[in-house]
N, C-alpha and C positions, 0 to 999 in steps of 0.2 A: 719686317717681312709681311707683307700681304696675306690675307687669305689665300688669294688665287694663287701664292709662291709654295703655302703648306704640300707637303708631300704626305703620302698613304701608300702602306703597302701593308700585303694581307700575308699572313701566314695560313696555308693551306691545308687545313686539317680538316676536311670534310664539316660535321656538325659542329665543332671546336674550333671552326677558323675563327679567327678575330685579324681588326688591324691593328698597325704599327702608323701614328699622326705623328709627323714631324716638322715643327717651323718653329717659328718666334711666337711669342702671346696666346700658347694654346693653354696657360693655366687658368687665363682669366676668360678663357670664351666655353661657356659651358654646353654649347652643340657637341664638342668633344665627350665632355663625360657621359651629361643624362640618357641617353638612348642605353649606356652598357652597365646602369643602374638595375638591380628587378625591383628592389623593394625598398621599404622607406628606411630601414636602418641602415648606417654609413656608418665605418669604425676606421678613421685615418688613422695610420701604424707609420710614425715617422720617428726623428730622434733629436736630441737637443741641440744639434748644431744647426739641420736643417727646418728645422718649424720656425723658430722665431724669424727665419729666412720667408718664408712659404708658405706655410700654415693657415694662416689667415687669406690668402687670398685664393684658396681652396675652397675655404669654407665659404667664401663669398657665393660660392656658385654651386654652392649645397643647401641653400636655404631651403625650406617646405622638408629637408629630412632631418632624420634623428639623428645625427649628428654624435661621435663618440672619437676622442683623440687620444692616442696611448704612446706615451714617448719613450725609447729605448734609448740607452747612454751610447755615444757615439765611437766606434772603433771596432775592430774585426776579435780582439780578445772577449767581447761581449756576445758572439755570433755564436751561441751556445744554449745548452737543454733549460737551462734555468732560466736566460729571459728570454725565450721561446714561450715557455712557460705563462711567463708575464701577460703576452697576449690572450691565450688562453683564456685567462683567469678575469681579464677585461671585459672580454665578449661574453664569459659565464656571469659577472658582475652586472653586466649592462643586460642580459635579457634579450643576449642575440636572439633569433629564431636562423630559420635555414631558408629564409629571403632574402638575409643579412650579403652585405657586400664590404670586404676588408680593402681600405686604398693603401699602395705601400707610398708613398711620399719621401724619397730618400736615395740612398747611393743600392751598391749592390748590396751589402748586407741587410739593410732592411727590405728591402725585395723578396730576396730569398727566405728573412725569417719570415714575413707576414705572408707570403705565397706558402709556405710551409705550415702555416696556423690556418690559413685559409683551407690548403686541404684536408687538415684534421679534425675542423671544428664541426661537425655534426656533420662527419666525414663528407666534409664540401660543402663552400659557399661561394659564391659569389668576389672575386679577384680582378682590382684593376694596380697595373702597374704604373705610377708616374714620377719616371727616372731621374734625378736631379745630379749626378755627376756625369764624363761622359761616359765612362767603362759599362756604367748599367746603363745607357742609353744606346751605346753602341754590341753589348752582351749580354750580361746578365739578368737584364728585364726584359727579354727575347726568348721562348724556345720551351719556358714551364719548369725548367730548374729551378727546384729550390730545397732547403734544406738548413742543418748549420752543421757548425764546426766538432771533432770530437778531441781530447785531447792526445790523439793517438793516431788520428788525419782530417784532413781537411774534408768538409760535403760526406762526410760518410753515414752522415743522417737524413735523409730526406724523402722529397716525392718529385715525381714530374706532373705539376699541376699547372695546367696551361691558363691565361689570364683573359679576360673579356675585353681588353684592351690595354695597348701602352702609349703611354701621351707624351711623347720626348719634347719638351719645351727647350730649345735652343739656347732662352735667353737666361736661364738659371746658369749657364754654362758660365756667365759673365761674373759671379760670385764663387766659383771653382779655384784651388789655392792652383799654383804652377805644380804642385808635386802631384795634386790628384788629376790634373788636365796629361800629365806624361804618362802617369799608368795610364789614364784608356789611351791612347796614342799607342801602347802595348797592342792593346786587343786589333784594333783599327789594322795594323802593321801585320797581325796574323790575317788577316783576309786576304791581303795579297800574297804572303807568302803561300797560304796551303791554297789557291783556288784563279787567281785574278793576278798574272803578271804586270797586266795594263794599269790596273790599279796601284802595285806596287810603283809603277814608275810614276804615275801621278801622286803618289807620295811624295816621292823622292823630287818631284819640281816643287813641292806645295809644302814641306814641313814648316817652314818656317812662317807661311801665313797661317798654318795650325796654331804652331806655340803661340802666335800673336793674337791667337784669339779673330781670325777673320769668320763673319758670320757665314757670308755664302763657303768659303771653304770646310768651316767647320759642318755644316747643311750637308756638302756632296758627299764626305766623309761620313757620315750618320747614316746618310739614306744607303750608299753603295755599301756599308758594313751589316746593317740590318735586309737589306734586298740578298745578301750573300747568306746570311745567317737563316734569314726566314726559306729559301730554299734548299737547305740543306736541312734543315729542322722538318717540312714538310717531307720531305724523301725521308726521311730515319727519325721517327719524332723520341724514340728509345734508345739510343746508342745502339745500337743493335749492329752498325756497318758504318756508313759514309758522315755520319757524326759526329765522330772520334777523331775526325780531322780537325772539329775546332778544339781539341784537347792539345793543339801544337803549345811546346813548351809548359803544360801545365802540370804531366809529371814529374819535373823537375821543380818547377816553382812552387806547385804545394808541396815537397819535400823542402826549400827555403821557409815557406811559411812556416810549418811546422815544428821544422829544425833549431829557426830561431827565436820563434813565438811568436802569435797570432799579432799583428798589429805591428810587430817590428819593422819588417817590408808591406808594402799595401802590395793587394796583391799582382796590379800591374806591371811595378816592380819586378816581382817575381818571377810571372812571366817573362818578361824581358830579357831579365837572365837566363831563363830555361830554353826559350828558343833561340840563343846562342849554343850553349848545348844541344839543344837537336841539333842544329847545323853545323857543330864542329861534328858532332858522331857521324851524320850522314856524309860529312866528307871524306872521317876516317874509315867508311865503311865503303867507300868510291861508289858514291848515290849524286852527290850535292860538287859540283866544280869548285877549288879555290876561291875562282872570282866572283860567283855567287856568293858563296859564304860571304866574303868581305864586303859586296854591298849590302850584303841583308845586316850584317855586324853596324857598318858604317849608318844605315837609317835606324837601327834602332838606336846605338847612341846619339843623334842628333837629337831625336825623339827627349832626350835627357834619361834613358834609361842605364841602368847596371848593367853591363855587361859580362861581370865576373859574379860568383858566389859570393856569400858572406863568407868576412874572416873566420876562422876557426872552424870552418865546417869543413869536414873531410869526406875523402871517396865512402867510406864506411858509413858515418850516416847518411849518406844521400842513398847510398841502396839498402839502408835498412827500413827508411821510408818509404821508397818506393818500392816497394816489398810489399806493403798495406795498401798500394794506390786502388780506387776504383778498377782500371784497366787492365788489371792484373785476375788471368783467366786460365784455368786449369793451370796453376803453377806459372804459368807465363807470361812476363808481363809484354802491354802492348806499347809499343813507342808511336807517335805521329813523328816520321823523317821527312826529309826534303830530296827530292831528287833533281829541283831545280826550282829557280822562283815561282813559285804559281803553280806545284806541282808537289802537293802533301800525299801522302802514302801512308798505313801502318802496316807494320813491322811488327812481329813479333822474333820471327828466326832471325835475328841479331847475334854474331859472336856477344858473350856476355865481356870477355876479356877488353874487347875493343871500347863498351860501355865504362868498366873501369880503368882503362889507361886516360880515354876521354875525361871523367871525372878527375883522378889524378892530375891530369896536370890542366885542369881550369882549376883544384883549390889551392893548386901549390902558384897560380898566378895571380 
């Protein structure tokens, strides 16, 4: 892809905007990075599956800085207080100062830990995001979420610390397993459902030049997921209201995550099955049509995702989970429903019964 094909788009938060560079070969063109540099120490925060990948051709374009690389073991069971920690103890090591700028170089968990080390470390430095699977190029390295895992839920340790930039390189995409390209295919698939019906059906003509890895497809998919993301992120940069819509399926799916251990399901996955669930509830709740539900069922299993819970997990623990979620507010927890494709809502006055007959019988399927 050309220069002139790279796409940009800005998230709008007054002093705190930055943009969103999206093409092919933006790891190796350092116009991208230096400008959202302040000072001369750099501390890449990446992890051993992706560095020996990328690593080095980062650093290419880091010469003239201080350069410091800290590699976290790879999997979402590791997205926890202790090698959070890790970071820490690098930058205390290494003689950060508070000119210091942490790169995350990795999927979403390193994002979110080194975004979450970033804002603690001499309570704030310096955060550039650069996403190497798609789910954190198309989510979680978007919007200042970060955090880690607890063993009692998911994200329930964190900050919302917004990054100086995120550099979604395209072509890392080309070194992505099939399992990790279907989770963000999850996230991608909630844009159209809570916001963009249009898009929803340009999924549905284009999945399969997704899975296949087409560049320009995967490109329109990036840019119409983060354009979706980064205006809803400026309107509610706090969860505070119109937010919460990209929570579709995610308190169910970190109740899977949780439920069956961190790293069992990636969490694309998870979602996947959850926004089944929101969409069976919203139908059982006469929100969401039949025939909606089953093409939104029918694209995300194409997608290659889960459709059903895991075995052994019952109606009980999924709302004992979701009992601890984030979204859960004066007693009450909040659901994102469907009322039709393209058309997310929260709910909170939910019958709770019709929530557990819905769980009922998705575990007993």
């Amino acid at each position: 892809m050309s220069a002139s094909l790279r796409h940009r788009l800005d998230v709008d938060l007054g002093s705190r905007s930055y943009p969103i560079y999206i093409g092919e070969g933006l790891l190796d063109d350092p116009a991208y990075l230096h400008p959202h540099i302040g000072g001369r120490q750099v501390m890449i925060v990446s992890n051993e599956t992706v560095a020996p990948l990328y690593l080095d051709r980062l650093l290419a374009n880091l010469q003239g800085y201080d350069c410091v690389s800290h590699l976290l073991p790879d999997g979402e069971r590791f997205k926890d207080l202790a090698h959070w920690q890790t970071i820490l103890d690098a930058l205390l090591g290494a003689r950060f100062d508070r000119g210091s700028t942490v790169i995350a170089l990795g999927g979403g968990v390193v994002g979110d830990m080194a975004g979450f080390a970033a804002a603690c470390y001499q309570r704030g430095v310096g955060f550039i995001q650069v996403p190497t699977t798609l789910l954190s190029q198309v989510d979680s390295s978007v919007g200042g979420k970060t955090g880690v895992n607890h063993p009692l839920g998911k994200n329930m340790i964190g900050a919302f610390y917004q990054p100086q930039c995120v550099i979604a390189d395209t072509e890392v995409l080309n070194t992505l397993d099939d399992r990790q390209l279907s989770a963000g295919l999850a996230e991608v698939i909630k844009y159209g459902l809570i916001r963009d019906a249009g898009f929803f059906g340009w999924l549905e003509h284009n999945m399969s030049a997704l899975l296949n890895r087409d560049a320009d497809a995967l490109a329109y998919a990036i840019s119409e997921s983060c354009k979706c993301k980064a205006e809803i992120v400026a309107a509610d940069e706090h969860e505070g209201g119109v937010r919460a819509l990209l929570n579709l399926g995610h308190t169910f799916g970190h109740a899977i995550e949780t439920g069956v251990g961190y790293g069992e399901w990636l969490h694309g996955e998870a979602v996947g099955a959850g926004m089944v669930l929101a969409g069976d509830l919203s139908r059982r709740l006469g929100m969401m049509s039949r025939d909606a539900l089953t093409s939104a069922v029918a694209l995300i299993e194409r997608a290659r995702l889960p459709i059903h819970p895991p075995a052994g997990m019952g109606p009980e623990r999924f709302l004992e989970l979701m009992a601890i979620d984030k979204k859960v507010r004066n007693g009450r927890l909040n659901l994102i429903l469907l009322e039709d494709i393209g058309r997310g809502v929260i709910r909170s006055d939910f019958d709770p019964e019709v929530l557990k007959e819905c769980l009922t019988t998705a575990c007993r399927e």
